[in-house]
N, C-alpha and C positions, 0 to 999 in steps of 0.2 A: 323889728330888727334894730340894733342898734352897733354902734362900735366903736370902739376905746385904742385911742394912741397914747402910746408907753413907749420910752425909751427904748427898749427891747424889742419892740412889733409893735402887734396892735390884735386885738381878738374881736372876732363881728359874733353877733349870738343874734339866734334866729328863733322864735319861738311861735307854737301853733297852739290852739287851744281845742286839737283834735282829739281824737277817743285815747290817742296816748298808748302806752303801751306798759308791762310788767317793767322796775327797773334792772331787774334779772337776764331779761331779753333785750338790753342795750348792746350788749356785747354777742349778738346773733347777727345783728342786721349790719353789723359793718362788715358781714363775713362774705364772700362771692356766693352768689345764687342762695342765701341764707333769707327766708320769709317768717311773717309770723302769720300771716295767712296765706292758705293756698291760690294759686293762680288759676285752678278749675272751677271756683266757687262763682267766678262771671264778675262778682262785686270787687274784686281788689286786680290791679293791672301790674304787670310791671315783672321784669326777669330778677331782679334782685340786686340791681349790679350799681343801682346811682350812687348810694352813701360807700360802698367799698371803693370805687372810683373816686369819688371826690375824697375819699380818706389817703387813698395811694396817691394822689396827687398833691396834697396839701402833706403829708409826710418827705415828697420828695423835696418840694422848698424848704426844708426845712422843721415845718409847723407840726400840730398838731390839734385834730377830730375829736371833741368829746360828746356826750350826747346822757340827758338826764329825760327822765319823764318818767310818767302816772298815772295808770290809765283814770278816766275817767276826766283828767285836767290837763294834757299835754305834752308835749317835746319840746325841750329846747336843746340844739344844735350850737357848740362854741367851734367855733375854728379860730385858733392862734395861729400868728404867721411871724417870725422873728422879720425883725428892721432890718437884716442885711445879710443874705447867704450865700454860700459859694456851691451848695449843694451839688444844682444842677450842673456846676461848670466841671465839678470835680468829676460827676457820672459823665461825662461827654468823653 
């Protein structure tokens, strides 16, 4: 993990050096209940819903979710977050 302060924000990048994934099917799993494996299979857990959450949630301050990998070598996860927004205040 690492993370970078810039004027603007600052972006944390989190990277795994798991089975990874098609970079085709980056733009699946940020979707609600959106899998790349089944959840009947016993081996993989989970409703689908943590990266669309933490994407709708780092969208509301402001920021923004990207997400690069390969299978065979990895994910890496960027979340940008701008240095100062009114986002939320504005949605209240």
């Amino acid at each position: 993990m690492t993370a970078d302060a810039h004027p603007n924000g600052m972006a944390i990048s989190i990277t795994d050096n798991g089975v990874g994934m098609d970079p085709d099917a980056t733009a699946t799993v940020v979707r609600p209940f959106q899998r790349l494996r089944s959840a009947l299979d016993g081996r993989h857990q989970g409703a689908g819903l943590g990266l669309p959450f933490a994407k709708i949630i780092i969208e509301l301050h402001g920021g923004k979710l990207s997400l690069s990998s390969a299978i065979g070598i990895g994910t890496t996860v960027i979340v940008e977050l701008p240095a100062c927004s009114n986002v939320m205040s504005d949605a209240a």
